[in-house]
N, C-alpha and C positions, 0 to 999 in steps of 0.2 A: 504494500500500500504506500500511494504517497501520501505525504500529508506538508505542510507550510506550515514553519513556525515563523510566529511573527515577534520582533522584538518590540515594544511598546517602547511610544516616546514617553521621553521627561520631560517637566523644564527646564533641566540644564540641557538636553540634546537637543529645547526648539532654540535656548538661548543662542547656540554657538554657531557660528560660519562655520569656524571648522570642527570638526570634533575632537582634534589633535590639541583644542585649546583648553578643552574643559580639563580639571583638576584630577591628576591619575589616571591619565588617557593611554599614557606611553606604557602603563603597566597594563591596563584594561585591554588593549589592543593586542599587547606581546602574548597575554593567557588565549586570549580570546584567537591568536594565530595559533598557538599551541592545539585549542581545543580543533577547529577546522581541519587540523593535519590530521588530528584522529580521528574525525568523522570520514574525510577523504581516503583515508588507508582502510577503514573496516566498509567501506561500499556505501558510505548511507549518505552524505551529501553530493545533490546534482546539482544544485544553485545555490548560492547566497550573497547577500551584499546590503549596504548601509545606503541608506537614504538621507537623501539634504534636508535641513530643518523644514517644516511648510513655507515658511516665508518666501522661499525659490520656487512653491508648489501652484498647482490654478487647479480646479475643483469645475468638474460641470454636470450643471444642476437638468434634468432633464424634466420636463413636463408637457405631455403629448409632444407636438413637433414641435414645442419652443426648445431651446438651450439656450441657458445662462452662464457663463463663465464668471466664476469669484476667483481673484487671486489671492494668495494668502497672505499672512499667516494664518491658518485654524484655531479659534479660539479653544476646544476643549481637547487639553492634551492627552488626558484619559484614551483619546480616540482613535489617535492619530498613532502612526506606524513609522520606525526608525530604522526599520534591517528586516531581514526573512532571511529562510535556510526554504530552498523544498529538501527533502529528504526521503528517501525511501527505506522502508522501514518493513518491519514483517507484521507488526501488530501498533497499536496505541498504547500499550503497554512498554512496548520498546524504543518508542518516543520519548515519553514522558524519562522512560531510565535514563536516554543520553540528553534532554533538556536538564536533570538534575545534577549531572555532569558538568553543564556549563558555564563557564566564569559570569560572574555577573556581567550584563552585559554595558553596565548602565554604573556611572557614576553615583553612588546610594540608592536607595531602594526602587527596583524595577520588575517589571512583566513579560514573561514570555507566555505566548498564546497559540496553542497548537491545532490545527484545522486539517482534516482528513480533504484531500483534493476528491471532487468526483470524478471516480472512473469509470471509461467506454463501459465495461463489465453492468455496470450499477442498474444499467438501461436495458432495453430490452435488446435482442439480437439484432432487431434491423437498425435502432440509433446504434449499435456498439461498432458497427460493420461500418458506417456512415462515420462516425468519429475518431475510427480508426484508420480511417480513407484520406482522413483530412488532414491529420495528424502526420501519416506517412508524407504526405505531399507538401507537407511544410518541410520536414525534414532534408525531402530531398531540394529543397531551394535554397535551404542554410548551407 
């Protein structure tokens, strides 16, 4: 199974341009390559990476055929999202064990948020055949 974990912002991650500026970042960062290297050797991360504060972010609001674009910051940091891993994994169970693993991600107290991706499987045989069709055909244009 895949599944997305997500790291949750702070307000020290919306305050900062960089993130290299907030307080024990050069330590947070070094654990935090450490942990990736383990993830990458045992097979379980395919992606991950850190996202700019909202303030760099635009948001679009959809309602019937209107679109509104807001640009940010986001006011509720609770919300808002600073890094992801996808990972595959064998169970939620085996998430959660290398999530507890992980260096904090986050300069004092922070959140990680684990979300199972839906898979072609999930669906019936004729979406999983359709989504698998599409999926290959991306692949081969990367």
């Amino acid at each position: 199974m895949r599944v997305m974990v997500i790291v949750k912002a702070t307000e020290v991650s919306e305050a900062e341009d960089n993130p290299f500026d907030a307080e024990g970042a050069t330590e947070m960062f070094e654990a935090m390559g450490k942990f990736n290297d383990e993830l990458i050797q045992a097979g379980i991360m395919l992606a991950g990476d850190g996202l700019k504060p909202s303030k760099f972010g635009k948001r679009i609001h959809f309602d019937g055929a209107k679109r509104l674009v807001t640009d940010g910051p986001f006011a509720e940091t609770k919300e808002l999202v600073a890094g992801f891993w996808i990972w595959q994994v064998r169970s939620m169970d085996e998430a959660v064990e290398w999530a507890r693993r992980c260096p904090n991600p986050m300069p004092g107290p922070s959140d990680l948020e684990i979300r199972p991706l839906w898979e072609a499987e999930d669906s019936s045989p004729e979406i999983a055949a359709e989504v698998n069709a599409q999926r290959e055909k991306m692949a081969r244009q990367s």
